[in-house]
C-alpha positions in Angstrom: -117.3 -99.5 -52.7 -116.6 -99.0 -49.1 -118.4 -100.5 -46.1 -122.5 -99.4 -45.8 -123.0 -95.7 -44.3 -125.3 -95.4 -40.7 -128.1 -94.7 -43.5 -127.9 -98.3 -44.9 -126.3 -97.0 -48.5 -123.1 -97.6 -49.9 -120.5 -95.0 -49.3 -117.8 -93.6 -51.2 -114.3 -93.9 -50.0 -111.7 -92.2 -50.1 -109.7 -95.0 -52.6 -113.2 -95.0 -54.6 -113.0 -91.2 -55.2 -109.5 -92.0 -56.6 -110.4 -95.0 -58.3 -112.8 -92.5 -59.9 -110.5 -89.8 -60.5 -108.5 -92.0 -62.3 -111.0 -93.4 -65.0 -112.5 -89.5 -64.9 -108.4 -89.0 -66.1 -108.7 -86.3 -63.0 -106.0 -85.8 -60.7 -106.8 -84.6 -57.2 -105.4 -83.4 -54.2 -105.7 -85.7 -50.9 -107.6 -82.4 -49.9 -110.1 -82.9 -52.9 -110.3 -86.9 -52.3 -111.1 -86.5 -48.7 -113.7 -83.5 -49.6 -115.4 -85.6 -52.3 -115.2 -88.7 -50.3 -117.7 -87.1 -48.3 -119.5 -85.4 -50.7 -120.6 -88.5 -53.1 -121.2 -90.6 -50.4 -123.7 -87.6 -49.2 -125.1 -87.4 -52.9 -125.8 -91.5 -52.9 -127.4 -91.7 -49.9 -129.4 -88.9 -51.2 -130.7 -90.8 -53.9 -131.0 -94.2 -51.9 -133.3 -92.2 -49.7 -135.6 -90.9 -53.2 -135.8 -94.9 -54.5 -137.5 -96.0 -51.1 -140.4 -94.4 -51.7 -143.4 -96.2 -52.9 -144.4 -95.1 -56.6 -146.3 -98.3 -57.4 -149.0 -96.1 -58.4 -147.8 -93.2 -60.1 -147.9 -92.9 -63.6 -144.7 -92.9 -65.9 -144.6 -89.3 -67.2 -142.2 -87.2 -69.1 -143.1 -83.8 -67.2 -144.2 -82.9 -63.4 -147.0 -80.9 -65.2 -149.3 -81.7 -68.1 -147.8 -80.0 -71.8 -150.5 -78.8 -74.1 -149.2 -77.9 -77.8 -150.8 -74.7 -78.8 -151.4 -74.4 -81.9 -153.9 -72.2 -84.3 -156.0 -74.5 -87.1 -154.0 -74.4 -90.3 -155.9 -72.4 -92.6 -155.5 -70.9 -96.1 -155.8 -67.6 -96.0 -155.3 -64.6 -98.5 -151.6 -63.7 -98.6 -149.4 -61.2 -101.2 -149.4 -61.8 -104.7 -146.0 -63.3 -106.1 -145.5 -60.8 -108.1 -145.5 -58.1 -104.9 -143.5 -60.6 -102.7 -140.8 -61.2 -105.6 -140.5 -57.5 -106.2 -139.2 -57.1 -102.9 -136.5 -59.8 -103.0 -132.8 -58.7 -103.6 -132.8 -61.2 -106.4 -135.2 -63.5 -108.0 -135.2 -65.9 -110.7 -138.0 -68.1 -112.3 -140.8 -67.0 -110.0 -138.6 -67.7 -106.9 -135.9 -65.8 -104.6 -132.7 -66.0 -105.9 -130.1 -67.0 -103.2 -126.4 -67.2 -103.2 -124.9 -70.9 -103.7 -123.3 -72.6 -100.7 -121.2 -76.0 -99.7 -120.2 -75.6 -102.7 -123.2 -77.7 -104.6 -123.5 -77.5 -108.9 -126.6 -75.6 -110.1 
């Protein structure tokens, strides 16, 4: 990496970018390395400036706002009779739907 930025962070260079670009299997324009140059180093000071700040007391959490899984009791209740449901079906065999095979598996 290139010599610390006025913020205190590492900065990209331009030979970094490239050194990038070439694991990335990129290729760039000087234009591009220039631009991006800039445009990580801006991004990692970014980030530099988000890990300074004190979270010795927060939490570990997954989400920024508490999940709650909603969900109704599971309870039996009265449904069709077989019968009903199977004499709807476009095919049924041996009290169940009948579906057509697939991946090629032996009945």
């Amino acid at each position: 990496m290139s010599t610390p930025s006025p913020q205190g962070t590492a900065g990209l260079g331009r030979d970094d970018v490239a050194h990038l670009a070439r694991l990335a299997r990129l290729a760039l324009t000087d234009e591009e390395l220039d631009s991006f140059a800039g445009q990580l180093s801006a991004v990692l000071d970014a980030v530099a400036e988000v890990g300074k700040a004190d979270v010795a007391d927060v939490p570990p959490m997954t989400h920024a706002v508490p999940l709650t899984n909603v969900t109704r009791p599971d309870v039996v209740t009265p449904s069709l009779p077989r019968d009903v449901v199977l004499s709807q079906a476009p095919a049924a065999e041996d009290d169940r739907f009948r579906v057509p095979q697939i991946l090629g598996e032996e009945e």
